[in-house]
C-alpha positions in Angstrom: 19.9 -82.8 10.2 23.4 -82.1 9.4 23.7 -79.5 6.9 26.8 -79.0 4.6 28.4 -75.7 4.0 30.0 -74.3 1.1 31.1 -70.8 0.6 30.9 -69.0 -2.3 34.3 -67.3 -3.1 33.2 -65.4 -5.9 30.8 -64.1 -3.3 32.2 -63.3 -0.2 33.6 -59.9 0.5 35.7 -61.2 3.9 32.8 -59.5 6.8 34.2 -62.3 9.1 30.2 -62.8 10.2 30.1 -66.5 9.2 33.5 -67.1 11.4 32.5 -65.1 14.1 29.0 -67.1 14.8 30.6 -70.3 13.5 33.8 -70.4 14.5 34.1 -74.1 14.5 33.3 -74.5 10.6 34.8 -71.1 9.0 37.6 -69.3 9.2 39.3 -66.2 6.8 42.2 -67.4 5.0 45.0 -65.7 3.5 43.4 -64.0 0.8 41.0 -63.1 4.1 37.7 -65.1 2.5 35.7 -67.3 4.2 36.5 -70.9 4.1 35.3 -74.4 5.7 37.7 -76.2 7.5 35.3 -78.6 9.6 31.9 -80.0 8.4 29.6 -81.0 11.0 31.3 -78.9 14.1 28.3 -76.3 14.4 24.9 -77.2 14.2 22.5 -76.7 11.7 21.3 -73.8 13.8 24.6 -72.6 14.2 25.3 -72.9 10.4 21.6 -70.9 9.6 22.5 -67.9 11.7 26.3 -67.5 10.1 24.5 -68.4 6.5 21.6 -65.9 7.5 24.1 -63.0 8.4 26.4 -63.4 5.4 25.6 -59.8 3.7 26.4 -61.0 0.1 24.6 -64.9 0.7 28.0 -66.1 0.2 27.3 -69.1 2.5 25.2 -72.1 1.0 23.4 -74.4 3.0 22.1 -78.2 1.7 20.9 -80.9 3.9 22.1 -84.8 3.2 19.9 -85.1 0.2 21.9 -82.5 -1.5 18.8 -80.1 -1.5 20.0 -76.0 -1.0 18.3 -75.1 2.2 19.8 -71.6 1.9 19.8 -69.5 0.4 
């Protein structure tokens, strides 16, 4: 289906989760928060299990429509 991800900065607390199960699509950057460097390298089940393990639902999930899938 090809989700989009977007983290929310305000949110994330810097766990690392999302880049360790997505490590194609997140990384930590300086100020060691998570941020998307590729769209479309994990899959959408990939992207549901990093979203999924976020402890503060940092990660958003919509699908091509735009629609939030997660949280």
């Amino acid at each position: 289906m090809a989700y989009t991800a977007k983290v929310d900065r305000s949110l994330c607390i810097g766990s690392g989760d999302c880049t360790r199960i997505a490590a194609k699509t997140f990384q930590l950057d300086a100020e060691n928060k998570s941020t998307v460097i590729v769209q479309g390298a994990d899959s959408d089940e990939t992207l549901m299990e990093a979203a999924q393990t976020c402890p503060v639902a940092a990660v958003l999930l919509t699908d091509p429509t735009g629609a939030q899938v997660y949280p």
